[in-house]
C-alpha positions in Angstrom: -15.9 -0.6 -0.2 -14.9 -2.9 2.5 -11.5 -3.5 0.9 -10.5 -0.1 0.3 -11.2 0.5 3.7 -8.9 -2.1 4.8 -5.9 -1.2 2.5 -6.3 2.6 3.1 -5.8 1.7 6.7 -2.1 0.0 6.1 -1.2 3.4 4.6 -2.6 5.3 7.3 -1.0 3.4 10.0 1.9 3.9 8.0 1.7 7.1 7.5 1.0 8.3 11.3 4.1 6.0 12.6 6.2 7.9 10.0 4.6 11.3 11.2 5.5 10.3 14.4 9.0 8.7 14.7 9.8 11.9 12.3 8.4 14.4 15.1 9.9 12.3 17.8 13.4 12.6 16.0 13.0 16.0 15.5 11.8 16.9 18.8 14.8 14.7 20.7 17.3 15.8 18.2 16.2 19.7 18.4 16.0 19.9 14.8 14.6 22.4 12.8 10.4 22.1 11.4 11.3 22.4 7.1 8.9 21.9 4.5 9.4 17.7 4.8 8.5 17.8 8.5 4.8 20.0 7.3 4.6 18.0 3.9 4.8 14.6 6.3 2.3 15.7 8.8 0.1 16.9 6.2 -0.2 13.7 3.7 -0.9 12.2 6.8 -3.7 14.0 8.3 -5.3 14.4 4.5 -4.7 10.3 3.6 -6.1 9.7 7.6 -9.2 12.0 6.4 -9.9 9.8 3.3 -9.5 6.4 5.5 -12.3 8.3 8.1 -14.8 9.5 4.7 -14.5 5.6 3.4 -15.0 4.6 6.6 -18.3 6.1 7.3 -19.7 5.2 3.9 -18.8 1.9 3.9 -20.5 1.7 8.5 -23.6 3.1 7.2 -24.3 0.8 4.6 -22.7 -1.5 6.6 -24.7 -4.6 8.7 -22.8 -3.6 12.2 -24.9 0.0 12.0 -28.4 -1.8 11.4 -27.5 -4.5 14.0 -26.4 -1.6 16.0 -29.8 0.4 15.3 -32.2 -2.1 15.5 -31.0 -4.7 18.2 -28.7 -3.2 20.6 -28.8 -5.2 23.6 -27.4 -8.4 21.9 -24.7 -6.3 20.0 -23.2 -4.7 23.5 -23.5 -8.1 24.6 -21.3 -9.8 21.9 -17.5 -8.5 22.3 -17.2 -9.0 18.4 -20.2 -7.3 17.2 -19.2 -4.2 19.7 -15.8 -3.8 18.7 -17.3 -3.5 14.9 -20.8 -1.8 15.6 -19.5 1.1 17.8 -16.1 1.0 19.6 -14.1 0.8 16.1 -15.9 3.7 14.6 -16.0 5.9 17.9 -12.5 5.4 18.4 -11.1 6.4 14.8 -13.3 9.3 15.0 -11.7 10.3 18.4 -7.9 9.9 16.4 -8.7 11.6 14.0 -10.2 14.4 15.9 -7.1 14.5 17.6 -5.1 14.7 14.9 -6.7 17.1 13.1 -6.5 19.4 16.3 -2.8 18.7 16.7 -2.3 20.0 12.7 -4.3 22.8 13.6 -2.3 23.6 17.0 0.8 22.8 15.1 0.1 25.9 13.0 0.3 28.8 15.5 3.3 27.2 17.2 7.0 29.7 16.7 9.2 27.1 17.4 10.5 24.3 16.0 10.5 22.0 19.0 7.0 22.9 19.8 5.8 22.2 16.5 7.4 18.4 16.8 6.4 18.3 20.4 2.5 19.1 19.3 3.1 16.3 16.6 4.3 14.1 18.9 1.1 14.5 21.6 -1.9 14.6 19.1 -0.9 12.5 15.7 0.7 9.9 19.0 -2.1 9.5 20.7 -4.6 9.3 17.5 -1.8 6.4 16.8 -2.8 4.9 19.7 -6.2 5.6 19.3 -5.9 3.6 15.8 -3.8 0.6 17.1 -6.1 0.4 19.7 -9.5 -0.7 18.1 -8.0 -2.2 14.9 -10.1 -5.2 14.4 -7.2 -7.1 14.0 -8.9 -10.9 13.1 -10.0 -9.1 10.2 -7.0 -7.5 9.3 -5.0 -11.0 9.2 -7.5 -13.4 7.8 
């Protein structure tokens, strides 16, 4: 489960930077929102949605949520064990809250360049959100 988790997360990341350099081009360049722009923003939030469901099945079986549950003064203590046991998880949650709401808000937008510019804000920041808490010695070993 583990592994699935970690390659699903290469696509995701990929798929969010390509949702977002698309709405950024197509926000600065005042083009207009077609089928590709919805189609992009789409795959992304449904692969991100995948990447959150394999997620939380694989943290729940996982050793970081019993660690987490049954000695939680020595996992806040240990930078490692908190990035795994409970900032990871909170903070892909939080991204892909916000990208779900920026698809949604995206939705009852009229114009084009508010449709990139809400693209831009929400799928952005749950980028950043992403980038942010990446437990990146594990990604790399």
């Amino acid at each position: 489960m583990i592994d699935i988790h970690s390659y699903w997360a290469y696509l995701v990341v990929i798929l969010l930077v390509i949702a977002v350099v698309n709405a950024i081009i197509g926000l600065t360049q005042k083009k207009q929102f077609t089928d590709k722009d919805l189609r992009i923003g789409l795959f992304t939030l449904i692969v991100s949605h995948i990447q959150l469901l394999i997620g939380l099945t694989w943290y729940f079986m996982s050793p970081y949520f019993s660690m987490l549950t049954s000695n939680t003064a020595d996992v806040m203590k240990t930078k490692e064990l908190r990035l795994l046991a409970l900032e990871h998880p909170v903070m892909m949650i939080l991204a892909l809250a916000l990208i779900t709401i920026g698809w949604s808000k995206h939705k009852k937008k009229t114009s084009d360049t508010a449709k990139f510019k809400t693209f831009v804000i929400f799928y952005g920041l749950g980028l950043v959100f992403i980038l942010s808490k990446i437990p990146w010695t594990n990604w790399f070993n």
